[in-house]
N, C-alpha and C positions, 0 to 999 in steps of 0.2 A: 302262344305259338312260338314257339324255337325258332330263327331264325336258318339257322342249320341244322339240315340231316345230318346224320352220325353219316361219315368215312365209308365207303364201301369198298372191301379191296379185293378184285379177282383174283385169279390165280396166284400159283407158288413164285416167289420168287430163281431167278435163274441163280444157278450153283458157282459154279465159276466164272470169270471176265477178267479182261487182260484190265493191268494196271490201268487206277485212272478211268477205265470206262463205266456208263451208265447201267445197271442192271437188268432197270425196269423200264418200260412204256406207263408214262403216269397221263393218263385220259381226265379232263374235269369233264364231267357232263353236269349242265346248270339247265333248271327248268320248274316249272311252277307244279309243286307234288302236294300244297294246300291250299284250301278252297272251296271253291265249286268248280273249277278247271283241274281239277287237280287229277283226275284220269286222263286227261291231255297227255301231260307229263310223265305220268305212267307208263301209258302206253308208249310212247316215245323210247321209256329206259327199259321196257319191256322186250320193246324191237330190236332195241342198238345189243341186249344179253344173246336174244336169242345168234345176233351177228357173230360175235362174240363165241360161242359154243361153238359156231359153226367154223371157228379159226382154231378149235383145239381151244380155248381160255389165253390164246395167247395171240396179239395182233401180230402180224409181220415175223410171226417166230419169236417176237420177244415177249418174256413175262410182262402181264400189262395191271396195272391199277389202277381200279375207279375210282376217281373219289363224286360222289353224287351230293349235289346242293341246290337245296331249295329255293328258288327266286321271288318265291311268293305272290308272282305277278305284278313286283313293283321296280320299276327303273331302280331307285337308289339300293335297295336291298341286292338286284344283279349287278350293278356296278361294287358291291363290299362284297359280294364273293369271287367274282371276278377276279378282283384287287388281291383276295386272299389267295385263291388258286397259282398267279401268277406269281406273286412279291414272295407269299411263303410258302405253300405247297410246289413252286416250279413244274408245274405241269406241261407238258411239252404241246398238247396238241386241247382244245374247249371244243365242245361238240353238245347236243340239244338244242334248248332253247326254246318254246312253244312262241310267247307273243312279241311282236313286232316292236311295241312298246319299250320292253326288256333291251332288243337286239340292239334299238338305236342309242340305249343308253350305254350297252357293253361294248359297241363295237371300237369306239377311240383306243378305249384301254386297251382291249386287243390287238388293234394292227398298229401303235405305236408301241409297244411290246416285241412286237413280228413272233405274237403267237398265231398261228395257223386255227382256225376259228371252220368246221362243218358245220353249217345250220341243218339237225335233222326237220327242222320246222319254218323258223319266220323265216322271211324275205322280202322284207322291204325295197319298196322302189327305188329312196335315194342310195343305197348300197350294192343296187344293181345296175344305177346309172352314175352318176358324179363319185360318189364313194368309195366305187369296189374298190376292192383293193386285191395285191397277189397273196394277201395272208387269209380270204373268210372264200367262201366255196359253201352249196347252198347245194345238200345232198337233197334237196325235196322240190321246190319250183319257186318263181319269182311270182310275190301275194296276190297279181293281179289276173296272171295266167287260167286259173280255176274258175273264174268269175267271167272273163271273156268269155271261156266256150260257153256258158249260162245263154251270155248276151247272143252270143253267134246261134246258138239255136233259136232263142225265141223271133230272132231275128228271119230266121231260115223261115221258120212257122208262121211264118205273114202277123205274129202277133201287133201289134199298136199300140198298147197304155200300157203304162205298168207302173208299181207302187213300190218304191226301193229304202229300205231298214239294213242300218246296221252299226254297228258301236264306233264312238266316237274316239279314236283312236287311228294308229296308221296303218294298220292291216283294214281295218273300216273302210276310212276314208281310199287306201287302194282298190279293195274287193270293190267299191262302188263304180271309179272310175275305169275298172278296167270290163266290171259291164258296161257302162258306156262309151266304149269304145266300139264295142262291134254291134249295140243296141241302136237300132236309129229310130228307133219309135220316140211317142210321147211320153218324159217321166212326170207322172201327175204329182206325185210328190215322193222327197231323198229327206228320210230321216237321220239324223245320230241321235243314238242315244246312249248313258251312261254305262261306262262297262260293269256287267254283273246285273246289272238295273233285273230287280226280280219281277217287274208288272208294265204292260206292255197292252191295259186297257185304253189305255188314253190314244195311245198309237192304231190298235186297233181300230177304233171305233173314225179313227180319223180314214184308214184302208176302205171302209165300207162306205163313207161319205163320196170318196172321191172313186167309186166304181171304177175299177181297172179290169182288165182281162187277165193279169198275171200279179204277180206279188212275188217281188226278188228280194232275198235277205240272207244276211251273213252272220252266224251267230254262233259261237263256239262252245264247245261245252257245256257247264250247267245252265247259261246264258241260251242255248240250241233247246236243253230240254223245258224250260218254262214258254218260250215263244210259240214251239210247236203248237204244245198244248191248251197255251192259250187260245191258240188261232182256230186251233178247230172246237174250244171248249165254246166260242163264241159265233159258231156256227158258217164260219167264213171257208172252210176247206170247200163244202159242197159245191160253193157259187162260183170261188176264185182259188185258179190252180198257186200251189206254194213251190217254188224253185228254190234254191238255196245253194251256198257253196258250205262245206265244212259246218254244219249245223245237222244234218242227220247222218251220221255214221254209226260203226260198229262201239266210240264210245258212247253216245246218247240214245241209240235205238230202245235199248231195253227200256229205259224212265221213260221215254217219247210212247212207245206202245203202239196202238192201230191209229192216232194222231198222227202217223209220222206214213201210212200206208200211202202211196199215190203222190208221194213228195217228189220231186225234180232235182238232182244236181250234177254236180261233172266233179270230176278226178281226171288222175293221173294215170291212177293204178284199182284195181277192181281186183275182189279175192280168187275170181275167177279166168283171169287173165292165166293163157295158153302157151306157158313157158318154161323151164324147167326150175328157174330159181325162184319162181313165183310159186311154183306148187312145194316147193323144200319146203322154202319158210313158212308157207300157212299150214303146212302138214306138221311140220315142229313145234311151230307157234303156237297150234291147236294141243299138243300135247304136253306141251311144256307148262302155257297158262288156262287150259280150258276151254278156250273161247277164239272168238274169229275176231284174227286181226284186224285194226282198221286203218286208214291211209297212215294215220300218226306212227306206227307199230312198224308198216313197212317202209317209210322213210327213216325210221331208228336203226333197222335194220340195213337198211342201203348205205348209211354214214357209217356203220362198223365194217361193210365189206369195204367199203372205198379207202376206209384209214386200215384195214388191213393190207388191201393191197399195195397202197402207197410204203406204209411202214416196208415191207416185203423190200420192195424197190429203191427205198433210201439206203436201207442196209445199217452199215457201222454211225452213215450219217442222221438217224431216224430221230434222233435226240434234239437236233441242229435245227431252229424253228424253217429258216430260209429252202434248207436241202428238203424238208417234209413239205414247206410248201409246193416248190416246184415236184416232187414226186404227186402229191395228190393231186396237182392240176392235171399230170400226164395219165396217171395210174388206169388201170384199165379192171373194171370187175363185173362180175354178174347180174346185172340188175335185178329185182323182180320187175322193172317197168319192161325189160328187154333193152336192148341196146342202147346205153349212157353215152350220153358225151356232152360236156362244158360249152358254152361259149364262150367268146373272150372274156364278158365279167363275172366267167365261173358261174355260171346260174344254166341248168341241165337246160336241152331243148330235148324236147319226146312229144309224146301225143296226149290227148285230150278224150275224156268218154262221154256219155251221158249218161247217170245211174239211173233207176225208177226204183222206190223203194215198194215191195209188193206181200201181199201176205200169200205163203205158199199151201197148198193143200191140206197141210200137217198141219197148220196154225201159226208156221214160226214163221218170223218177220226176215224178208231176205233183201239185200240191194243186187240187182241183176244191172248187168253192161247191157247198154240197150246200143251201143256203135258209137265208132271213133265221130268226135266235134271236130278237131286239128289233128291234125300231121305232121309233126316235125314240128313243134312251135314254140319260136322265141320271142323269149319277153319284149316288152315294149320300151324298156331301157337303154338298152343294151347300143345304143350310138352314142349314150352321153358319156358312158366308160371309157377313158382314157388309153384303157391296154389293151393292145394287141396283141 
């Protein structure tokens, strides 16, 4: 496996520029493209293209170049392209990023740099509380947000027991605690397990011991398509319903199949969300790559219009990491969630849905918005951030 992808470079370079000035917008997007996550990351640089198109190939008016690298899913290998992007490529503005893991190891390099850092994906606690800082901004939500509304439903539905999984790691370890924040039932038993870990018998068989009414887990990518189906291969979907955050979506559905029918989880943003920027992008999306985006796809897409609009708004100063930061905090753009806006540690507040994942007439597998969980809802960090 090659550590790095080959170079991608958008558009033409710009013709003329006054002495001395920058030509281009040099973008690094870094994220996990091998694997079994490795459609995570995809779809992620899938979303931020289609953004991209929709700016003319060019962010803020300037000619822009990607350069895309592979993280592999491992801290040290995102901190050596990091390192590269910064020290020798100069890239003005890092953006991706799928796992949490990754984020906590790139993030020093970055804002002691005061390179300006969009997460189209992780969002870790400590960089939404003690950490933030005015260089990283978090186009997608803070890790723990998605898992609340989970908890705040089952909570709503007078559930009592429940059985909680999920990788041992910091997006894990948040997703868990941030269902138990608004879960006040009894948790019969809180596993971690290995990231990637492809067998999830031992686990299981421990879910059916301890009879629960619900079974909460967080499981991403190829890690979402082994879990599903083992849980209903082992005859557990029928007796105990499955909720999940970021484990049945539009990247796992197709491998998951009618294993995944009757599943539970909460988003952000749903394809079917009644807005105009929401219907471009899945309309383009759809024709562009084939297929219906999923959460990943349209927060790639949300960090290319926000660094466009920001780019736009710096102007001559768009190169300047400090002037790009302070424009992106302010910038204003189209969401597909509907109406963005930061809180002070840059982590977006919006609303919360409930999907159900159900099989439609035709045979194809659909996730439907079953109504808003929260309303305007901000992270649970957001007092330990320092800035105001």
């Amino acid at each position: 496996m090659r550590k790095l992808l080959a170079t991608a470079i958008v558009g033409a370079l710009a013709s003329a520029m006054p002495a001395g000035a920058q030509d281009s917008l040099k973008v690094g997007f870094v994220a996990t493209f091998s694997g079994p996550n490795a459609a995570l990351g995809e779809h992620l640089y899938q979303g931020f293209m289609v953004g991209l198109d929709h700016a003319g190939g060019r962010l803020g008016g300037m000619a822009t170049e990607i350069l895309k690298e592979d993280d592999q899913l491992k801290p040290d290998v995102g901190v050596q392209v990091v390192r590269k992007l910064i020290d020798r490529d100069k890239v003005d503005v890092v953006t991706g990023v799928v796992f949490s893991n990754v984020m906590m190891a790139i993030h020093k390099p970055l804002t002691e740099s005061k390179t300006p850092m969009i997460s189209a994906n992780a969002g870790p606690s400590p960089i939404a509380g003690k950490l933030c800082s005015p260089y990283f901004f978090a186009a997608s939500w803070q890790n723990d947000q998605s898992h609340e509304a989970v908890g705040q439903h089952l909570q709503s539905k007078g559930v009592k027991r429940v059985f909680l999984m999920a990788p041992n790691y910091q997006a894990g370890r948040d997703g868990l605690a941030g269902f138990k924040r608004y879960f006040k039932g009894e948790v019969l038993g809180e596993t971690y397990t290995t990231v990637n870990q492809p067998d999830y018998s031992a686990e299981l068989a421990q879910i059916r011991a301890a009879k629960p009414e619900a079974v909460y887990v967080f499981y991403p990518g190829g890690m979402g398509v082994n879990f599903v189906k083992q849980y209903a291969q082992a005859g557990l979907a029928k007796d105990v319903p499955l909720f999940s955050a970021f484990t049945v979506d539009a990247t796992t559905l197709a491998a998951q199949g009618d294993a995944a029918v009757g599943t539970f989880t909460a988003a952000f943003w749903t394809d079917d969300l009644d807005n105009a920027a929401s219907k471009r992008f899945v309309a383009d999306y759809r024709k562009k790559y084939g297929s219906t985006p999923s959460t990943f796809a349209a927060q790639g897409y949300d960090a290319a219009r926000l660094l466009d609009a920001a780019v736009k708004d710096a102007g001559a100063k768009a190169t300047d990491g400090e002037a790009l930061a302070a424009a992106i905090r302010k910038a204003k753009f189209d969401s597909v969630r509907g109406p963005f806006r930061f809180n002070t540690n840059h982590f977006p507040i919006h609303d919360f849905y409930l999907v159900e994942t159900v099989k439609a007439p035709d045979g194809t597998l659909r996730q439907v918005n079953r109504g808003v969980v929260f309303k305007d809802h901000a992270d649970a960090y957001v007092a330990e951030c320092p800035m105001k």
